[in-house]
N, C-alpha and C positions, 0 to 999 in steps of 0.2 A: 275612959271618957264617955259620958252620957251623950245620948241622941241631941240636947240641947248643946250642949257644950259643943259638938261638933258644928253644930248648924249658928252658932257663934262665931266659928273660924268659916265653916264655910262661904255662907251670906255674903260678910266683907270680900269677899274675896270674889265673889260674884259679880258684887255692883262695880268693882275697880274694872273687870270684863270688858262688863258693859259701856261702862264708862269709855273704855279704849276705841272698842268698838263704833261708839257713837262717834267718833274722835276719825277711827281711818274710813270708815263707810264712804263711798263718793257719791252712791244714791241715795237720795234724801229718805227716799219711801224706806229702805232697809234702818238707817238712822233714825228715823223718828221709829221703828220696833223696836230697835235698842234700848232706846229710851224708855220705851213704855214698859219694858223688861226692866230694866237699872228702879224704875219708878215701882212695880212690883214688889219687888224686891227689898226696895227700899222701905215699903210697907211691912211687908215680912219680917226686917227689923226691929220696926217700930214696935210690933207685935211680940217681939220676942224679947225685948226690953221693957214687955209688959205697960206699952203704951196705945191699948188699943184703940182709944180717938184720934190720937196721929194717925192710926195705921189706916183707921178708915177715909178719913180726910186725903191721906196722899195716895190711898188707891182709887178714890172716888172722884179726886180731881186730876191727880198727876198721873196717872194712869189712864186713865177714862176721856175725862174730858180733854186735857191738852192732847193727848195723841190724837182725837178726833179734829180739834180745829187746828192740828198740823199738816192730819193727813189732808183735808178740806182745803186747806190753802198750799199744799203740794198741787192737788190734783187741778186748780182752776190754774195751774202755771203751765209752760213746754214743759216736757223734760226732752233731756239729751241723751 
């Protein structure tokens, strides 16, 4: 199996993780990394499906930007 080929099975396999992840996390601040990891990743895909203006697009927004005005609107909250 080539280096691609693995990183085919692996990836997926990755963001379903993350996905779980984001899913049991009880702190939001761990949660919202998850995501930006799953969002990553998700790029990384894109990338490797040989679509790399998706890939930039959802690392440059779903990565980037959302995890910042998550973390932005975590932080002006309590936490517990």
């Amino acid at each position: 199996m080539t280096e691609a080929g693995i990183l085919h099975v692996l990836v997926p396999i990755l963001i379903v993780v993350c996905a779980v992840f984001v899913g049991r996390f009880k702190d939001l601040i761990y949660a919202t990394l998850a995501l930006a990891a799953l969002s990553l990743l998700l790029a990384l895909e894109f990338y490797l499906l040989q679509a790399p203006d998706v890939a930039i697009a959802e690392a440059g927004i779903g990565a980037a930007i959302t995890t910042a005005i998550f973390v932005l609107a975590i932080r002006s909250t309590k936490r517990t």
